[in-house]
N, C-alpha and C positions, 0 to 999 in steps of 0.2 A: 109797070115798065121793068124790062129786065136787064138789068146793072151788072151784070154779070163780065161784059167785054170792055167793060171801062174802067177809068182808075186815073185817080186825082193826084196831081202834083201840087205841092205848098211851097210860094219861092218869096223871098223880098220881091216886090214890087220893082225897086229898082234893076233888076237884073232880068227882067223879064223882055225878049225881043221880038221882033215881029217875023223871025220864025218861029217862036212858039207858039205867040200868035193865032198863024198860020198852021200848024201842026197840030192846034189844040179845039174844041168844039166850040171853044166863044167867039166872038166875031171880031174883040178891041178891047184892050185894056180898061177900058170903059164899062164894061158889061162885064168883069171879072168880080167874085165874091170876094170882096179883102177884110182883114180884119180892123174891129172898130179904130184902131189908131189910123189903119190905113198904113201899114209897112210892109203886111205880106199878105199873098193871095193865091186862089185858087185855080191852076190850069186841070182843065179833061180832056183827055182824049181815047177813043177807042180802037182795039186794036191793036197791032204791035207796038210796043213803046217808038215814040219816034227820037232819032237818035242826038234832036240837041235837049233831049231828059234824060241821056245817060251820066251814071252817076248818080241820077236825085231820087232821092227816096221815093215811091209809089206806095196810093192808099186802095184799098177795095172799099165797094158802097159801106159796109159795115165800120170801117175805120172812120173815114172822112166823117162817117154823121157823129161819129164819136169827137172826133177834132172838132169840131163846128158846135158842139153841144158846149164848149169850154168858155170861161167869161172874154177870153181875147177876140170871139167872134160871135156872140152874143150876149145883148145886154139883157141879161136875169131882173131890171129893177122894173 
């Protein structure tokens, strides 16, 4: 698949709304990857950045799998 037009946002949990949501490729905060404590998680979207992620950082596929390789969002045991 080509990950090329996409690109992942990493936010607390708590601040995440239902227009990112809606802005983003997941369906419901429910279906979002978050990290094992469960505080922060993963929005995608493809495309132009949509504007309530302006300001927050954006990852490329190469990045994020580096993020997600790390023990806060995978357990190594």
């Amino acid at each position: 698949m080509d990950y090329s037009n996409r690109k992942w946002i990493i936010l607390n949990v708590s601040d995440i709304t239902n227009e990112m949501i809606e802005e983003s490729i997941q369906s419901s905060v429910d279906t979002l990857r978050k990290t094992l404590d469960g505080s922060k998680a993963i929005l995608k979207y493809e495309g132009r950045k949509p504007s309530c992620f302006y300001g927050m950082d954006t990852y490329t596929h190469s990045q994020i799998k580096e993020e997600l390789a790390k023990s806060t969002w995978t357990n190594n045991e």
